[in-house]
GUNU-865239 format. One record per atom (N, C-alpha, C): residue in three letters; x, y, z. Coordinates in steps of 0.2 Angstrom, whole numbers, plus 5000, padded with zeros to 4 digits. Layout:
AlaXYZ/...
***
This chain:
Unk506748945017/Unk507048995013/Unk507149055017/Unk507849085017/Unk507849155021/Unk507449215018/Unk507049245021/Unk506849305018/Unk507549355018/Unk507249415014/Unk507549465011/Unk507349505011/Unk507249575019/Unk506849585018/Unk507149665022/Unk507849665019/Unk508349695022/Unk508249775017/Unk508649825022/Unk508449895019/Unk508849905011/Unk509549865011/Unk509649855005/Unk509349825000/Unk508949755000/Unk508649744996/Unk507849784994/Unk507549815000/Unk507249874997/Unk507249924992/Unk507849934993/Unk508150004989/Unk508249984982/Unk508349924981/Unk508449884973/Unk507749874972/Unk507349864979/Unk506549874974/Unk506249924971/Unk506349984975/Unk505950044975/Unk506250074967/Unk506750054966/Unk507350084959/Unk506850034953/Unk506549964956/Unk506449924951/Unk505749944948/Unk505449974955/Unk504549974956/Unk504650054949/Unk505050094951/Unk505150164950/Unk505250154943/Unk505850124939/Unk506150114933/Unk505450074928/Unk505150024931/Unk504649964927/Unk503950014929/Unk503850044934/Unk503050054933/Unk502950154934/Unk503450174935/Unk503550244935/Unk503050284941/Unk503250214948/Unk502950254955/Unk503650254958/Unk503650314962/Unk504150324968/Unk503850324971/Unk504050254975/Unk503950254982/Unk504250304988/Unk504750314984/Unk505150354988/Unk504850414990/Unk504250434989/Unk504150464991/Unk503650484995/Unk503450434996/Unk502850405001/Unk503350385007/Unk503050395013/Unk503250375019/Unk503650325019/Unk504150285022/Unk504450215019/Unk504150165024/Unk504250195031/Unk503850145037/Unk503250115035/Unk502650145033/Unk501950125029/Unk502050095023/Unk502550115018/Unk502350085012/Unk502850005013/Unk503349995018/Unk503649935018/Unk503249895024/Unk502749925027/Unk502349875032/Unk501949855024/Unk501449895021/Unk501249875017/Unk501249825012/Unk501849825008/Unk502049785005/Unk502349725007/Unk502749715011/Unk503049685016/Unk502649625017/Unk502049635021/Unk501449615021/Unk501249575014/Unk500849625012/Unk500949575004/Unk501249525002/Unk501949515003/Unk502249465001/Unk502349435003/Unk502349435010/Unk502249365016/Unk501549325013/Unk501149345013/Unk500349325013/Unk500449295007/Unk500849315001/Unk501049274996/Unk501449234995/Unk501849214999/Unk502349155001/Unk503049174999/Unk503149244996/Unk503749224993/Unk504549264999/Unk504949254997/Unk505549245002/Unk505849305001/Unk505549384998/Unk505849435001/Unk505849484994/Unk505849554993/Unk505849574989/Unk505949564982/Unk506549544980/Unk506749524974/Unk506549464971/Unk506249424975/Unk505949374973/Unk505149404970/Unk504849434974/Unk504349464972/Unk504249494967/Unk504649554965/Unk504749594963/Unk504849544955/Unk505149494956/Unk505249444947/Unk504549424946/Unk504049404952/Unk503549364949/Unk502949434950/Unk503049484950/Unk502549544947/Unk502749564942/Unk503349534941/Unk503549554932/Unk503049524927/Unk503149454930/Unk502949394926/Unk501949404925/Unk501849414933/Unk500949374932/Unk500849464933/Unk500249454928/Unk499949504926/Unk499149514933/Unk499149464937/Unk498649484942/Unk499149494949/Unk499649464949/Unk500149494953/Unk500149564953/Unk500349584949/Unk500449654947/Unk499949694947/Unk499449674946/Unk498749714948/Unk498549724954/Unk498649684957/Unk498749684966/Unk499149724969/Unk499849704968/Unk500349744969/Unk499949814968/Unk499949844961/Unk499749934961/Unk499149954964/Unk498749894964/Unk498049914969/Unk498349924976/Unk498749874980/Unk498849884989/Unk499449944988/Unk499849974985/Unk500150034986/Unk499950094983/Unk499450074979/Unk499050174980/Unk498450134984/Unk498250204986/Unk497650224990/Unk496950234988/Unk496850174989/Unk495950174985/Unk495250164990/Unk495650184996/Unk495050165000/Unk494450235001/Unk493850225001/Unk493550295000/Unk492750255002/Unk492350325001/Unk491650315000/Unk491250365000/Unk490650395000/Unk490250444998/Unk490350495003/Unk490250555003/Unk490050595009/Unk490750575015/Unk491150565012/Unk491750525018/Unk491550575023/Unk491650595030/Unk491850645035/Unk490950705030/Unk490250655033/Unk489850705031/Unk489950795031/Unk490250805038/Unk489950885043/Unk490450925038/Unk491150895032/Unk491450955031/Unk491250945023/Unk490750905020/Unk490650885012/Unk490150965015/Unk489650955020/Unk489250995022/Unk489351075022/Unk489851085025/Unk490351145024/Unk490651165015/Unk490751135014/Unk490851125007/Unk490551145001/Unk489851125004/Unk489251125001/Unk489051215000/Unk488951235005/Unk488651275011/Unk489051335010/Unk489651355008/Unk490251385008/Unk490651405002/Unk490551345000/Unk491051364991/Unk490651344989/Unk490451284985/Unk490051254980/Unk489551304978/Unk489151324983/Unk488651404983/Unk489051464981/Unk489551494981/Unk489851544979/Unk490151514971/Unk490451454971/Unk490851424964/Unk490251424959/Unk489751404961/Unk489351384955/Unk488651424956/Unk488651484958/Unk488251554953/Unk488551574950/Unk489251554947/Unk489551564943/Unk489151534935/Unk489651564928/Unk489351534924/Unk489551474922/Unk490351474921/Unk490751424923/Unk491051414929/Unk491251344930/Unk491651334934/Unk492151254932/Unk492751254937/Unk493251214935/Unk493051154940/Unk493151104941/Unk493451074948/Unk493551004947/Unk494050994951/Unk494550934951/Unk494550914957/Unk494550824957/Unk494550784960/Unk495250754961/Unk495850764964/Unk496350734963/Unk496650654968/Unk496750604963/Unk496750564968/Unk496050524972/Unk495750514965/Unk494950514966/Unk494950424968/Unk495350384967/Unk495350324970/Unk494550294965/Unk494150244969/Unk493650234964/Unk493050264962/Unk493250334963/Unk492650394959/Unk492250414968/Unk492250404973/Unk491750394976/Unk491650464979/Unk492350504979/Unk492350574979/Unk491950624975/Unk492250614968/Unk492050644962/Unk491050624962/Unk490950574962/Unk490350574961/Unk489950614968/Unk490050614972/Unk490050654979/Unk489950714976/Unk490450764975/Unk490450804971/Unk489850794965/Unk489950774962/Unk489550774955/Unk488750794959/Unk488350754965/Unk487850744965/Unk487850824970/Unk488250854974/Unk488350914974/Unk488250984970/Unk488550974964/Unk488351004959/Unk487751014955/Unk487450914954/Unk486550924951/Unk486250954956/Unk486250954963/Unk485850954968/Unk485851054967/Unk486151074965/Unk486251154966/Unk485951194958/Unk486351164953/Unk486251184948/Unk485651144942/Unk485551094945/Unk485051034940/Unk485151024934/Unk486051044934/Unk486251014928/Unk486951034928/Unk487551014920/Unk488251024921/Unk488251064917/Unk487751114914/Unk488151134908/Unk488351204913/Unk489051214907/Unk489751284909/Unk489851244917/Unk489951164918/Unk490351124924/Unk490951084922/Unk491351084923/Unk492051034920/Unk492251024928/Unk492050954927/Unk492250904934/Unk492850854931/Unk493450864933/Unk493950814933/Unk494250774939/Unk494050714936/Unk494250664942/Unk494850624939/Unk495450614945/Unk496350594942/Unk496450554946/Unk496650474946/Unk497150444949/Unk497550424948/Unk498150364950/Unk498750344948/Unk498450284945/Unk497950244947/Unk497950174948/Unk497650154943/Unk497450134937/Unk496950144931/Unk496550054932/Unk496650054938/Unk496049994940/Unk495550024942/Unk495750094947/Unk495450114951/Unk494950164945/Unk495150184941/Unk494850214937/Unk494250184933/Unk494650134930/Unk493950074926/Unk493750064932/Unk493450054939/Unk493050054944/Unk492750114945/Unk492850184943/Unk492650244946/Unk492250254939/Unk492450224933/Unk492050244925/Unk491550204926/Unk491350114927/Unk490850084928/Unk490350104935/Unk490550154939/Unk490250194943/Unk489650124949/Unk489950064951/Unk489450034955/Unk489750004959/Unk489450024965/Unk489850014974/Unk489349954976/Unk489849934983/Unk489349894987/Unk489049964994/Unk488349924997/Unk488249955000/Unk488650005005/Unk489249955009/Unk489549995013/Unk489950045008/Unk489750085003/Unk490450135001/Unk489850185000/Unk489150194999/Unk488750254998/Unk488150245006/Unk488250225011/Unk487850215018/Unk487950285022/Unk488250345018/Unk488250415022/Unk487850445015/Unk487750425010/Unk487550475005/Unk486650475008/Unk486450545008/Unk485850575011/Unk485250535007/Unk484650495010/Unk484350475008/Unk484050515001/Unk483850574999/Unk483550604997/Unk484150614989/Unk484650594990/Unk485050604986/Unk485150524983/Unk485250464987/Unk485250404985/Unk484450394981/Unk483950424983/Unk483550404977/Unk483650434971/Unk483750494971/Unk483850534966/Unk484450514961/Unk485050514962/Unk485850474960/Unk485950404959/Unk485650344965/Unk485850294963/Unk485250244960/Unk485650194958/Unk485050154956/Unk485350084958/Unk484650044962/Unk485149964965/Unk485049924960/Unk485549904959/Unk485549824953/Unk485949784958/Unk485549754958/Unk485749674965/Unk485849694974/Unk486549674974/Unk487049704979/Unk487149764979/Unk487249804973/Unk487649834974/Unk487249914970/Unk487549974971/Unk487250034969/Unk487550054961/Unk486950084958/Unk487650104951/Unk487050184950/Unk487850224950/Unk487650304948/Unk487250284943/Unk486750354943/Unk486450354936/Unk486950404931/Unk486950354924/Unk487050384918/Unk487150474918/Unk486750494921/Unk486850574920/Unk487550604923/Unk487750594928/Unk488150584934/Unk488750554931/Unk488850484929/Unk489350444925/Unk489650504920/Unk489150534915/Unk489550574910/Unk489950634909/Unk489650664918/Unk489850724918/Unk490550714921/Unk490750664922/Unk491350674928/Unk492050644922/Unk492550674921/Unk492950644915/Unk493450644920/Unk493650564918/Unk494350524922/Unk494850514917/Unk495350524921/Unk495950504917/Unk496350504922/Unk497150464919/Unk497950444924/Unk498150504926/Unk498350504931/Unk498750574934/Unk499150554940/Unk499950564940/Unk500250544945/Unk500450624947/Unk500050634954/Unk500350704960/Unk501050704961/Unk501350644959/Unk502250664962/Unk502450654956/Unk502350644949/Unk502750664943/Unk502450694937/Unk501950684935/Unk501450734930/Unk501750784931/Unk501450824926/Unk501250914926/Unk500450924926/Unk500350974932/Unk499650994933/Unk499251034928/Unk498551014927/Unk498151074923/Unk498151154927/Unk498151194927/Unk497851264929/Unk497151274927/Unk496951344934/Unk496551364932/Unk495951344934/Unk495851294941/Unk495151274944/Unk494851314951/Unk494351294950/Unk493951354954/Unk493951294963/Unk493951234962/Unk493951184967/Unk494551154966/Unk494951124970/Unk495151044972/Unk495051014976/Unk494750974974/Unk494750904981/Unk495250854982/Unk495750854988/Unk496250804989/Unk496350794994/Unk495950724996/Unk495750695005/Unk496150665005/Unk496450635011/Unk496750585015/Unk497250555010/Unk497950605004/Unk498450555000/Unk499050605005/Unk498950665005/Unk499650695007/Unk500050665014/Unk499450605018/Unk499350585024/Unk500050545024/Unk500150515018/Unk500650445017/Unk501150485011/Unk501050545011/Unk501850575008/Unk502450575014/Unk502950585010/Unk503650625014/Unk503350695014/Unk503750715018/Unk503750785019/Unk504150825012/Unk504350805008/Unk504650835002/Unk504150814997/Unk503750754998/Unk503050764993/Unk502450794994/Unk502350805001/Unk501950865003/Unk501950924999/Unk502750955000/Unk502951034998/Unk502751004993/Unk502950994986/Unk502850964980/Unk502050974979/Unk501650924984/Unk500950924981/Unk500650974982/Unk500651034987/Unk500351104991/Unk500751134984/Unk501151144986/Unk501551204978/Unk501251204974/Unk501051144969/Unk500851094964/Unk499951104962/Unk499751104968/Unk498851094967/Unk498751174969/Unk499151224973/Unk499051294974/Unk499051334969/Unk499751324963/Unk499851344957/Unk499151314951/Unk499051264955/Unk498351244949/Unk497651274952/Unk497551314955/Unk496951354959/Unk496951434954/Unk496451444952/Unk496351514950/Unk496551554957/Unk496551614956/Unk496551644963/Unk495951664966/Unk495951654971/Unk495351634973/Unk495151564975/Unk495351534971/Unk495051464972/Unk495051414978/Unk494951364978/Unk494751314985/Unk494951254984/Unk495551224989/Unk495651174991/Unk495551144995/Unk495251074995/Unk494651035000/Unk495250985004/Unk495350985009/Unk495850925012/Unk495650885016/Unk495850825019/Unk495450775022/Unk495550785029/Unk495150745035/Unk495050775040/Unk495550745045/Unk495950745043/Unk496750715046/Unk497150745043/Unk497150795039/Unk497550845037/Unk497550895038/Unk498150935039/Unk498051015041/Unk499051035036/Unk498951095034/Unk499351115029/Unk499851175034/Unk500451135036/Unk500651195041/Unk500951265035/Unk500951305041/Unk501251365037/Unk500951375030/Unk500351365029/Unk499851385022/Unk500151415019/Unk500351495022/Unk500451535018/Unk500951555013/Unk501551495015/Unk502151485010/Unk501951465004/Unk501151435000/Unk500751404997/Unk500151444993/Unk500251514996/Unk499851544994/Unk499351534998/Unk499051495002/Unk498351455002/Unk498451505010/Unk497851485010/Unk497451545021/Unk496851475021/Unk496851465025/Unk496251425029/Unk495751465030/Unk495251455026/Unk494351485029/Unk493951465033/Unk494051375033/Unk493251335033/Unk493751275036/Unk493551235042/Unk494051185044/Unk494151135037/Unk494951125036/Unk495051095032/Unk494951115023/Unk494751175022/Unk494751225018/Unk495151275017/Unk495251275010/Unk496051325012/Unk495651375005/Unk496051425006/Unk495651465000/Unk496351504998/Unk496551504989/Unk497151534986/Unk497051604986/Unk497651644991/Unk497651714994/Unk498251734990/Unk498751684986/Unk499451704983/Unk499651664981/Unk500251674978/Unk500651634973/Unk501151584978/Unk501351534976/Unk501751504981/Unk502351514983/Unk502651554987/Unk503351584990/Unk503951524988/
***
């Protein structure tokens, strides 16, 4: 059977994915997200976009696959220790002698961030109260993953001894947050390239997503998460990212990969 695997028939997919499940691709990188998928399908056997695109209509584990391989859920605890440490060490100490604070995980994939954070937080203040920790993804598998709160060992192998005893608890293979930690951190659906943002945080964390944007989803997600910083506030970015021209976003870099709101976005 001839595949279908031409730019025209992608462009009828990217309309189909867009219209049926409310992701644009479009604005994700095309080269990565069409090796991606691409891939996919082969490994499925089926003969080219359209084809594909009928039987994620139909099988609901199809389709589960499919939105888990095009958002980004790969993560783990402590990812890139030496800048969580900076993090730590730099703002978390300055945010939270406060009495409240805001902070959001955007793009938190399966929690591994946000609970990173959370165990940041107990470690400092011994507790949540006046903390609102919000963790957001697109993927709501990724989410029922990040709310049951339990990894295999390779996703928490950087979290600090003295913090795994403390936060995690082993049940079999695998590690599951403690209870305390699970309550404090509130998940919910959030798409970065079409939602409207909350205002008003003292933190954002947003690692390794703008990587796989277009350059018109980038401006969009900086404008976007800038406008949602108190002034003052801090944006945490991944270590394969750097924000050119910050200052059209408000944002001035402090701390590597740290950006700090100096202004409103030009």
């Amino acid at each position: 059977m001839e595949e279908r695997f031409d730019d025209a028939s992608y462009r009828v997919f990217v309309e189909g994915v867009r219209r049926r499940f409310g992701i644009d691709l479009g604005q994700y990188k095309e080269a990565q997200m069409r090796r991606r998928i691409t891939s996919l399908i082969r490994r499925r056997g089926f003969s080219g976009y359209a084809e594909y695109f009928a039987a994620v209509e139909r099988d609901e584990e199809l389709r589960r696959e499919f939105l888990d391989r095009i958002t980004i859920n790969v993560s783990e605890f402590f990812r890139n220790p030496d800048r969580w440490e900076d993090l730590d060490r730099y703002v978390l100490a300055e945010i939270l002698a406060k009495t409240t604070a805001r902070l959001w995980s955007a793009a938190c994939a399966g929690g591994e961030e946000p609970y990173t954070l959370a165990m940041l937080v107990h470690a400092r203040r011994r507790s949540f109260v006046g903390v609102t920790l919000l963790a957001t993804d697109i993927d709501e598998d990724a989410l029922a993953r990040a709310r049951r709160g339990r990894y295999p060992e390779s996703a928490v192998r950087l979290v600090p001894p003295e913090f795994a005893a403390r936060y995690l608890i082993r049940v079999g293979d695998e590690y599951e947050v403690v209870p305390e930690l699970r309550r404090a951190v509130y998940f919910r659906r959030h798409d970065l390239l079409r939602d409207p943002y909350e205002r008003g945080f003292d933190l954002i964390v947003n690692r390794n997503v703008a990587i796989y944007f277009t350059d018109a989803g980038k401006e969009h997600l900086y404008r976007e998460l800038s406008r949602s910083l108190r002034p003052g506030g801090y944006l945490f970015v991944g270590s394969t990212e750097q924000i050119f021209s910050s200052e059209r976003y408000g944002l001035r870099q402090v701390y590597p990969f740290i950006y700090r709101k100096v202004g409103d976005p030009t």
